[in-house]
SEGUKE-986512 format. One record per atom (N, C-alpha, C): residue number from 1; residue in one letter; atom name; z, y negated, x negated. Coordinates in nm, 4 decimals, padded with zeros to 6 digits. Example, Ala and Ser with C-alpha at 12.3 -4.5 7.8 and 13.67 -1.06 7.14 Angstrom:
<ronu i="1" aa="A" at="N" Z="00.7800" Y="00.5690" X="-01.3190"/>
<ronu i="1" aa="A" at="CA" Z="00.7800" Y="00.4500" X="-01.2300"/>
<ronu i="1" aa="A" at="C" Z="00.7800" Y="00.3300" X="-01.3200"/>
<ronu i="2" aa="S" at="N" Z="00.7080" Y="00.2250" X="-01.2850"/>
<ronu i="2" aa="S" at="CA" Z="00.7140" Y="00.1060" X="-01.3670"/>
<ronu i="2" aa="S" at="C" Z="00.7870" Y="-00.0030" X="-01.2900"/>
// end
This chain:
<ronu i="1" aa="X" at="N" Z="07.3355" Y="-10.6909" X="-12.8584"/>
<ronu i="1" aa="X" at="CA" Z="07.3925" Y="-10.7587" X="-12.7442"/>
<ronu i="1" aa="X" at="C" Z="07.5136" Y="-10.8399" X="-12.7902"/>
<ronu i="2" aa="X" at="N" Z="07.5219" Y="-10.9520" X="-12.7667"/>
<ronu i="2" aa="X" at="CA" Z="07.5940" Y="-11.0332" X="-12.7686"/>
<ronu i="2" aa="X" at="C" Z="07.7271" Y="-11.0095" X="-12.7051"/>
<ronu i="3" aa="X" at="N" Z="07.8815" Y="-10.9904" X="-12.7351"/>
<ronu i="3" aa="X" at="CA" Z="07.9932" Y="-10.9621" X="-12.6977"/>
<ronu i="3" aa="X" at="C" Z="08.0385" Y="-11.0723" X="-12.5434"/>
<ronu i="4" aa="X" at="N" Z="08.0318" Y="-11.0016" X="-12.4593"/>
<ronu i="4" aa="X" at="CA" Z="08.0430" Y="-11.1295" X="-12.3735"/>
<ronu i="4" aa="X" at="C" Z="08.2145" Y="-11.1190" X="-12.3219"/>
<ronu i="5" aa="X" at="N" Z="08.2884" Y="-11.2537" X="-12.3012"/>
<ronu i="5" aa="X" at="CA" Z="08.4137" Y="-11.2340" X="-12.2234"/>
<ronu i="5" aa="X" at="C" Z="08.4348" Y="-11.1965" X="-12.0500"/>
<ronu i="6" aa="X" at="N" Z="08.5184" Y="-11.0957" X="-12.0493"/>
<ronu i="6" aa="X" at="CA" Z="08.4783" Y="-11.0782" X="-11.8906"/>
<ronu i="6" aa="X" at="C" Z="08.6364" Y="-11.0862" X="-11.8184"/>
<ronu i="7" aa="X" at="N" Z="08.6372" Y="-11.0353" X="-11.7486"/>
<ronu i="7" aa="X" at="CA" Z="08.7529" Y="-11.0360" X="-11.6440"/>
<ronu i="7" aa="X" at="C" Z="08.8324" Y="-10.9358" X="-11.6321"/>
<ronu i="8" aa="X" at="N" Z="08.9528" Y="-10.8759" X="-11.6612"/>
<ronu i="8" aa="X" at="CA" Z="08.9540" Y="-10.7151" X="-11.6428"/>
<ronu i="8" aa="X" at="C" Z="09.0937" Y="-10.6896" X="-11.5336"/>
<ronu i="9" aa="X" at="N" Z="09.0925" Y="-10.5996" X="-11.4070"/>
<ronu i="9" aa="X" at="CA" Z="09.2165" Y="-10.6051" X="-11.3677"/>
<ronu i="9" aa="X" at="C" Z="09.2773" Y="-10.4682" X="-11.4497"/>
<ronu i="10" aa="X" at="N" Z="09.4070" Y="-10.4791" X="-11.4772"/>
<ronu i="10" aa="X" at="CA" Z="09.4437" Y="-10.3332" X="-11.5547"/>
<ronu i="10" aa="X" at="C" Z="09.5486" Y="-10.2426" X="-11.5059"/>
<ronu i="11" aa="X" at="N" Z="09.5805" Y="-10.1845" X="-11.5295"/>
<ronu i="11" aa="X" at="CA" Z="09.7368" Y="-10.1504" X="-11.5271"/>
<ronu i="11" aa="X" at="C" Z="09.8425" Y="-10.1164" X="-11.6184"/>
<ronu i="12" aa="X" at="N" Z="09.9066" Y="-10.1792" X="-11.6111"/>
<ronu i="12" aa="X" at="CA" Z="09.9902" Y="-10.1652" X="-11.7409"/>
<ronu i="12" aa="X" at="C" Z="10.1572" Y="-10.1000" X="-11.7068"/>
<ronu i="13" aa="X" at="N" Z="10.1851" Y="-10.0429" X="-11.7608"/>
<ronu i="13" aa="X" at="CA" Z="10.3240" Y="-09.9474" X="-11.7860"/>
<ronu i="13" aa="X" at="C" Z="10.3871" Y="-09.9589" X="-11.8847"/>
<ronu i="14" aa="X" at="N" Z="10.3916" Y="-09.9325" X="-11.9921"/>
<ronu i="14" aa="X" at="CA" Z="10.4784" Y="-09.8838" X="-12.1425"/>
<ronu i="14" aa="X" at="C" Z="10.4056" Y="-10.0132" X="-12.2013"/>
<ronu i="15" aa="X" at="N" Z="10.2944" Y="-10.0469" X="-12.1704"/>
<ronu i="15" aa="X" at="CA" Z="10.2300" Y="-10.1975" X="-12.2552"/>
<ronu i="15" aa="X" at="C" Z="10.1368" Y="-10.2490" X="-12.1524"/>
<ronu i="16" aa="X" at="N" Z="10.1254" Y="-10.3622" X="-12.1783"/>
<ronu i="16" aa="X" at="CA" Z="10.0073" Y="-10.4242" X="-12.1298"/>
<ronu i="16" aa="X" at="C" Z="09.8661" Y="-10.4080" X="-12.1565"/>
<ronu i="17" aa="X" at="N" Z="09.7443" Y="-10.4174" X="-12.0528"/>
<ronu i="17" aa="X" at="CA" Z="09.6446" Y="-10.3274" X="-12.0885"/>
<ronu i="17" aa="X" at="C" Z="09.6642" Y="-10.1869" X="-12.1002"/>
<ronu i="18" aa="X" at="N" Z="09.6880" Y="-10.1183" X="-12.0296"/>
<ronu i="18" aa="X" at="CA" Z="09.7193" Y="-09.9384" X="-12.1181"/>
<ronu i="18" aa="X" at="C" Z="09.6000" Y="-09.8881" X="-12.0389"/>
<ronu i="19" aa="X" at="N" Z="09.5390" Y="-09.9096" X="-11.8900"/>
<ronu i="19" aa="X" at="CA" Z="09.4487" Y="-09.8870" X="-11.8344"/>
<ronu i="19" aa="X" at="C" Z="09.3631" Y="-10.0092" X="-11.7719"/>
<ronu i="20" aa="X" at="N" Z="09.2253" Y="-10.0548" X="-11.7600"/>
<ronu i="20" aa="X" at="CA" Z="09.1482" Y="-10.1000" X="-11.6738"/>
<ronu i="20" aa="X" at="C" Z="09.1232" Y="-10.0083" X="-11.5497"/>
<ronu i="21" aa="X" at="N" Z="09.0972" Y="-10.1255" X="-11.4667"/>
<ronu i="21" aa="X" at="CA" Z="09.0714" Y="-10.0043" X="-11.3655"/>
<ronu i="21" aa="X" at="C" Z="08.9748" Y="-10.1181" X="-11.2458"/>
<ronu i="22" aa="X" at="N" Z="08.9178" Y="-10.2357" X="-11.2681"/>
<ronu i="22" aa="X" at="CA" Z="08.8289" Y="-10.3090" X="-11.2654"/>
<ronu i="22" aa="X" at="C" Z="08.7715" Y="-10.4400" X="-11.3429"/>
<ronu i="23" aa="X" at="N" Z="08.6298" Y="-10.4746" X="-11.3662"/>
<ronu i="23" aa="X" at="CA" Z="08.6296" Y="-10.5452" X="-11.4208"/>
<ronu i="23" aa="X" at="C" Z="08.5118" Y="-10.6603" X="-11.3434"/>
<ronu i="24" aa="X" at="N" Z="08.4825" Y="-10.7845" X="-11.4289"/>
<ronu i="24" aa="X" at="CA" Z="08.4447" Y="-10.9249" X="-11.3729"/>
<ronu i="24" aa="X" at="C" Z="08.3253" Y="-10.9264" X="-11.3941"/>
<ronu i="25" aa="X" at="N" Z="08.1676" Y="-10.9282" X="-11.4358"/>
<ronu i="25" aa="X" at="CA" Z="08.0670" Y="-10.9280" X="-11.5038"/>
<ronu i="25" aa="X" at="C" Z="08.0043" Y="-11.0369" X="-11.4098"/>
<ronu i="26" aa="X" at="N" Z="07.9447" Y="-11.1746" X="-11.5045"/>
<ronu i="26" aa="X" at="CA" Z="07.8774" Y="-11.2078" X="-11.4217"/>
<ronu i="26" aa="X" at="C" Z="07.8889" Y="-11.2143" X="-11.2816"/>
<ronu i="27" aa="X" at="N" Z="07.9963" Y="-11.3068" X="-11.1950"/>
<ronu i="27" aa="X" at="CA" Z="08.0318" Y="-11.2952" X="-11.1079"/>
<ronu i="27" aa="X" at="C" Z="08.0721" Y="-11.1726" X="-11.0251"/>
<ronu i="28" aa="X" at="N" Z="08.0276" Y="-11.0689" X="-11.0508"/>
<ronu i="28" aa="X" at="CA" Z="08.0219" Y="-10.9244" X="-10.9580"/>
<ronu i="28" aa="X" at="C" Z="08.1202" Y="-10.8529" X="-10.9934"/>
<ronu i="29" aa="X" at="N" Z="08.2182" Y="-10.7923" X="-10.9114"/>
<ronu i="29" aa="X" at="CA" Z="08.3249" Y="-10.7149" X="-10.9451"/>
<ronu i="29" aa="X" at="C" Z="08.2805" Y="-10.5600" X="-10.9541"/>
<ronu i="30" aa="X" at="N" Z="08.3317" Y="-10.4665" X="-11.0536"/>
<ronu i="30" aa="X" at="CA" Z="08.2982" Y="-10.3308" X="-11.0208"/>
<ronu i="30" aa="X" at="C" Z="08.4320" Y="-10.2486" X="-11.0864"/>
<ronu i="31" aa="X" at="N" Z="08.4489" Y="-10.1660" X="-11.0051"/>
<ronu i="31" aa="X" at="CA" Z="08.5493" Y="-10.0717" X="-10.9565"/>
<ronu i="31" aa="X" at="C" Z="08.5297" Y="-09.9413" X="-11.1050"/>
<ronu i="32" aa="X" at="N" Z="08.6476" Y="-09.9366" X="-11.1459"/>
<ronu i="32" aa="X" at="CA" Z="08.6299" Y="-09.8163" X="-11.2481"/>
<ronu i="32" aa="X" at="C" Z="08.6708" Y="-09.6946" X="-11.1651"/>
<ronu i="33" aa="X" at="N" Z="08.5640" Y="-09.6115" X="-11.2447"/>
<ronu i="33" aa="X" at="CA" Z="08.5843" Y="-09.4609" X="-11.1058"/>
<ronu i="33" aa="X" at="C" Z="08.6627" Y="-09.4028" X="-11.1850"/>
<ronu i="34" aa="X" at="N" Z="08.6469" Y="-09.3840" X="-11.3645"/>
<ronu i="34" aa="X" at="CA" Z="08.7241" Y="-09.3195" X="-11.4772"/>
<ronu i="34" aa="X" at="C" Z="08.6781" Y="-09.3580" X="-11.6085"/>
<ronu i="35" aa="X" at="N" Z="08.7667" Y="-09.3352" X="-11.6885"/>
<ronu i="35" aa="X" at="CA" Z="08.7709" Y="-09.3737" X="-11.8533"/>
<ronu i="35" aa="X" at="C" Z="08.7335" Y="-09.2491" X="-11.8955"/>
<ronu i="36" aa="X" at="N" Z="08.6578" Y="-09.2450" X="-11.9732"/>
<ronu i="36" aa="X" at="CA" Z="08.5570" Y="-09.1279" X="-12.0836"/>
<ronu i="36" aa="X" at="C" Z="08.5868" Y="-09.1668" X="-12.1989"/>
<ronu i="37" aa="X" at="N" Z="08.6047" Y="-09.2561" X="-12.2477"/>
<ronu i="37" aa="X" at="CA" Z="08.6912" Y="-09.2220" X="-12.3962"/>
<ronu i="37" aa="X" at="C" Z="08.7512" Y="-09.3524" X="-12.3681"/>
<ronu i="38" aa="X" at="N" Z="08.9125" Y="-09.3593" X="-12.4955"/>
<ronu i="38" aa="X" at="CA" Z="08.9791" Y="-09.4643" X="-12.5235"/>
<ronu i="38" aa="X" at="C" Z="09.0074" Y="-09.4464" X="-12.7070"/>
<ronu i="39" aa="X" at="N" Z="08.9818" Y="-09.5352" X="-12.7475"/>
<ronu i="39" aa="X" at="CA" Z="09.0447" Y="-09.5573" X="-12.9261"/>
<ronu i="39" aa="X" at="C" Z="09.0852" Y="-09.7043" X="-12.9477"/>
<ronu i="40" aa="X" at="N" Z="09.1618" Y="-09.7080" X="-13.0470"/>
<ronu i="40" aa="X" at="CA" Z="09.2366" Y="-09.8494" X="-13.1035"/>
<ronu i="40" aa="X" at="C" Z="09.1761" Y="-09.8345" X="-13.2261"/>
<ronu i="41" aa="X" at="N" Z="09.1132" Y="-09.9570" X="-13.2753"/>
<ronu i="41" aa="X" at="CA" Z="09.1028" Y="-10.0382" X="-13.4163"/>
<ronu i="41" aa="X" at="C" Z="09.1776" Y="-10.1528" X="-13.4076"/>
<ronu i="42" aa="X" at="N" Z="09.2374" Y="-10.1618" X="-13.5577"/>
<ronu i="42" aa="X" at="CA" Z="09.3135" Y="-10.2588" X="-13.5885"/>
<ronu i="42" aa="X" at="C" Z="09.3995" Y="-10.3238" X="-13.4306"/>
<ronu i="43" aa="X" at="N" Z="09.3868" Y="-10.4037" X="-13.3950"/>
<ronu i="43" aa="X" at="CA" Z="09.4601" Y="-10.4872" X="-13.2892"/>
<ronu i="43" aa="X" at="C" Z="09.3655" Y="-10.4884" X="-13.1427"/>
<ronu i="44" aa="X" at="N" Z="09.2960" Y="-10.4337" X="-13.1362"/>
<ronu i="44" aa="X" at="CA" Z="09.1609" Y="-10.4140" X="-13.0333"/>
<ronu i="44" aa="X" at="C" Z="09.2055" Y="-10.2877" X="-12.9567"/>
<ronu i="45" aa="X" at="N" Z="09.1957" Y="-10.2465" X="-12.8105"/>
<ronu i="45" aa="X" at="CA" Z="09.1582" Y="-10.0939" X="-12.7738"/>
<ronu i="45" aa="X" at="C" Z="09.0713" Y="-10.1279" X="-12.6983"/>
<ronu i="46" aa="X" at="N" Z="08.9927" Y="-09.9497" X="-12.7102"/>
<ronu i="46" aa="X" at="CA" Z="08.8432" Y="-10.0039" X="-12.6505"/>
<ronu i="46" aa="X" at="C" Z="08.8257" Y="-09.8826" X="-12.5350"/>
<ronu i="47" aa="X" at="N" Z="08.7333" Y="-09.9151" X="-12.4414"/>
<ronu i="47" aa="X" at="CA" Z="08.7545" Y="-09.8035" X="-12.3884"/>
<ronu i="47" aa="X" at="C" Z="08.6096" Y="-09.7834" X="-12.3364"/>
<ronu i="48" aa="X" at="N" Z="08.5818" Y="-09.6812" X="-12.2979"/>
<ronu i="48" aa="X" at="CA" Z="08.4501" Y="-09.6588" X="-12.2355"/>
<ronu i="48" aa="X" at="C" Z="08.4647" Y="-09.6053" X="-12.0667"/>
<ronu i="49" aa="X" at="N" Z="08.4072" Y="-09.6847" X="-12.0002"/>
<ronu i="49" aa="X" at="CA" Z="08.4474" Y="-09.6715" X="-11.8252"/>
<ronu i="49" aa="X" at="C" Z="08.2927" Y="-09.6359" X="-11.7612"/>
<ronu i="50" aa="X" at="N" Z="08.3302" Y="-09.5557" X="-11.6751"/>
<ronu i="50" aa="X" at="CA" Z="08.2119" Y="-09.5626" X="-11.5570"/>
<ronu i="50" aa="X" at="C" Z="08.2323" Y="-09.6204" X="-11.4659"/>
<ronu i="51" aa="X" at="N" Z="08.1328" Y="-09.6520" X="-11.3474"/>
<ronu i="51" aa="X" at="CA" Z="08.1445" Y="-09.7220" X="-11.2505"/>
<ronu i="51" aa="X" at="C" Z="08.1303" Y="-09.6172" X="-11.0992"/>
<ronu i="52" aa="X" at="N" Z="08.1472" Y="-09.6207" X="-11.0245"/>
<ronu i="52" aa="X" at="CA" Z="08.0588" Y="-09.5934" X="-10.9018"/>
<ronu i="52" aa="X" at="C" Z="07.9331" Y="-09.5221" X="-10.9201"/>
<ronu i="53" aa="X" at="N" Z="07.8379" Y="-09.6276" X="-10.9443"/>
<ronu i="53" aa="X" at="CA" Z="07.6749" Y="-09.5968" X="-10.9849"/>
<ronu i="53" aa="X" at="C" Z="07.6523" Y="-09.5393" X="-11.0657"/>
<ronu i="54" aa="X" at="N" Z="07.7721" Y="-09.4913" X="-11.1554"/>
<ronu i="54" aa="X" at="CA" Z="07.7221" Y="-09.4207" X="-11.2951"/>
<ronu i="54" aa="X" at="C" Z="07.6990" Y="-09.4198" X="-11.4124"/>
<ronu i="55" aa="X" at="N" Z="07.6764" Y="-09.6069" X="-11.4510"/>
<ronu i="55" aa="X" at="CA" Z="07.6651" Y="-09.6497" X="-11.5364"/>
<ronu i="55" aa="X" at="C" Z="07.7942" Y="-09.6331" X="-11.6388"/>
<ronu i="56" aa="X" at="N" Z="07.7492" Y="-09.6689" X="-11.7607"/>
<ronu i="56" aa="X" at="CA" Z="07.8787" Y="-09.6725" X="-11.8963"/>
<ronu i="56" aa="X" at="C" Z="07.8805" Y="-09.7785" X="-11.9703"/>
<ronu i="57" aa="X" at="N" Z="08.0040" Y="-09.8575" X="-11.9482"/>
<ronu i="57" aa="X" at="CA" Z="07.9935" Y="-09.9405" X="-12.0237"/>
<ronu i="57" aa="X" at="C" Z="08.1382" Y="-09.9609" X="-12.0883"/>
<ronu i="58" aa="X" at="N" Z="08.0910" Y="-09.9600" X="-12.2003"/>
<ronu i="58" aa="X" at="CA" Z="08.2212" Y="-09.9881" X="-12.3388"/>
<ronu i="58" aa="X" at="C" Z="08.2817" Y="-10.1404" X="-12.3149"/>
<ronu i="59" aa="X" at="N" Z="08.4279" Y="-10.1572" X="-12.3397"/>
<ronu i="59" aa="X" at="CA" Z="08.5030" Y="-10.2799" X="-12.2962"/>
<ronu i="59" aa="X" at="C" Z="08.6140" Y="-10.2704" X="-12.3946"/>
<ronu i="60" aa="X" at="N" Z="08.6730" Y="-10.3500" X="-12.4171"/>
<ronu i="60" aa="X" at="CA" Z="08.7698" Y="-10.4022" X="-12.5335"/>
<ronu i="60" aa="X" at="C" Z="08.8751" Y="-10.4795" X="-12.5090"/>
<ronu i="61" aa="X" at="N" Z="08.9899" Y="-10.4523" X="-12.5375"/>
<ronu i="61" aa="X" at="CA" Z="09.1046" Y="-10.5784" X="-12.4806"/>
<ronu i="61" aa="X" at="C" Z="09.1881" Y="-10.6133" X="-12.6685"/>
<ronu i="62" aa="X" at="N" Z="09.1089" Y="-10.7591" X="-12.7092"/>
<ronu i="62" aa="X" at="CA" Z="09.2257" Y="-10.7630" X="-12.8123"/>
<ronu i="62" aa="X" at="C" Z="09.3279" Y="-10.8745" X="-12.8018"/>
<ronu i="63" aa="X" at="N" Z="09.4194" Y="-10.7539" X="-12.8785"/>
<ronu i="63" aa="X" at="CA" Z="09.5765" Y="-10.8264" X="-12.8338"/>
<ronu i="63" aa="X" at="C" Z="09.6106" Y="-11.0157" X="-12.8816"/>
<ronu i="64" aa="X" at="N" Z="09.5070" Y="-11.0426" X="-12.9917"/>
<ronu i="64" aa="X" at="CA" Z="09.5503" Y="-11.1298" X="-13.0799"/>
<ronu i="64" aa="X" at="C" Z="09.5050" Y="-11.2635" X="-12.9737"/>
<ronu i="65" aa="X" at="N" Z="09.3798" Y="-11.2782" X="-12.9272"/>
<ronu i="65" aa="X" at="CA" Z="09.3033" Y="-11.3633" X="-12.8111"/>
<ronu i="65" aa="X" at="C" Z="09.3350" Y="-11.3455" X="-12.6607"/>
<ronu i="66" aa="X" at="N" Z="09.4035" Y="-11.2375" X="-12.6155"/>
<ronu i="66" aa="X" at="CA" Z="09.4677" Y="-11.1781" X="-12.5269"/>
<ronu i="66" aa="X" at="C" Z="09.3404" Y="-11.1855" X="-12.4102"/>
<ronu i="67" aa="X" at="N" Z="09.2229" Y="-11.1541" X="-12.4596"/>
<ronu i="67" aa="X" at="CA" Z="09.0938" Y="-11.1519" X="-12.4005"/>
<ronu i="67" aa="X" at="C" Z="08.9959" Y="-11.0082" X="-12.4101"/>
<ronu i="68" aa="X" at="N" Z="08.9757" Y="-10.9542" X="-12.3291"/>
<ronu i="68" aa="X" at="CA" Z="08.8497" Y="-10.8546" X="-12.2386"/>
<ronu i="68" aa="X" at="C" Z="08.7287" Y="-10.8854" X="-12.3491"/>
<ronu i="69" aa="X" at="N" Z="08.6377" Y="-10.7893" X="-12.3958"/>
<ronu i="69" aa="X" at="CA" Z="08.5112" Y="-10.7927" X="-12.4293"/>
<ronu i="69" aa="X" at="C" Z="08.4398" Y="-10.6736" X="-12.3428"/>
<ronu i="70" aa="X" at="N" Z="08.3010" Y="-10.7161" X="-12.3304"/>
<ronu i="70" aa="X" at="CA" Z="08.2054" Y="-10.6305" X="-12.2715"/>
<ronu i="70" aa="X" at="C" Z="08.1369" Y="-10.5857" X="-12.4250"/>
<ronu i="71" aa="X" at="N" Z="08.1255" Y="-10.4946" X="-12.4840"/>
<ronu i="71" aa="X" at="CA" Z="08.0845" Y="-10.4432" X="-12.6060"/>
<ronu i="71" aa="X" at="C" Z="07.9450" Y="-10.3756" X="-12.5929"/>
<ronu i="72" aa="X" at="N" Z="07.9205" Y="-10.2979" X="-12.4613"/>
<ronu i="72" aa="X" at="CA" Z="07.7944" Y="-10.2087" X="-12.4770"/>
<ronu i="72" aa="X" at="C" Z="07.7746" Y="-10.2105" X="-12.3402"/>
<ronu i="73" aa="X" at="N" Z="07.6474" Y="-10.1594" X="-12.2896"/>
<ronu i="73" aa="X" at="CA" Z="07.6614" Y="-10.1430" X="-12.1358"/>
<ronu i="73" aa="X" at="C" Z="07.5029" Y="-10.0006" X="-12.1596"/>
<ronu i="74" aa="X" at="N" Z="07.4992" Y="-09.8966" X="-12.0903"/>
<ronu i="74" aa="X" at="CA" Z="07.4283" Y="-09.7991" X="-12.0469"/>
<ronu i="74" aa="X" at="C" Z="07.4167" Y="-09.7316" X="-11.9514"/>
<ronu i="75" aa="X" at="N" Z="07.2648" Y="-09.7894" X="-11.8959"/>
<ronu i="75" aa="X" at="CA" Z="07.2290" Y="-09.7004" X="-11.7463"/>
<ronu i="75" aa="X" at="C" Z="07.2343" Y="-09.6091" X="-11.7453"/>
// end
């Protein structure tokens, strides 16, 4: 799958990005219910979110492009 750029609203405290907590896909907004894992490589953190419906999808904020990736997505 191709890395696509998306939209992310977050919340931020101590840094910017520290939590998502919705994101943009293809016009459609979806609501993060909770984060199931978070790790940092190099200048990247990535996180893995569920939705509502259940789904999992892995997302990325790097600092250097100051841009959102959609990395993985699973029904």
């Amino acid at each position: 799958m191709e890395r696509l750029i998306i939209q992310v609203e977050c919340y931020s405290d101590y840094k910017y990005a520290q939590s998502p907590v919705a994101f943009t896909l293809q016009g459609e907004k979806y609501e993060i219910r909770r984060i199931l894992a978070r790790w940092r490589e190099a200048a990247k953190d990535f996180f893995v979110v569920q939705i509502p419906e259940g789904k999992e999808y892995t997302i990325s904020y790097e600092e250097g492009s100051d841009r959102w990736h959609l990395e993985k997505m699973k029904e």
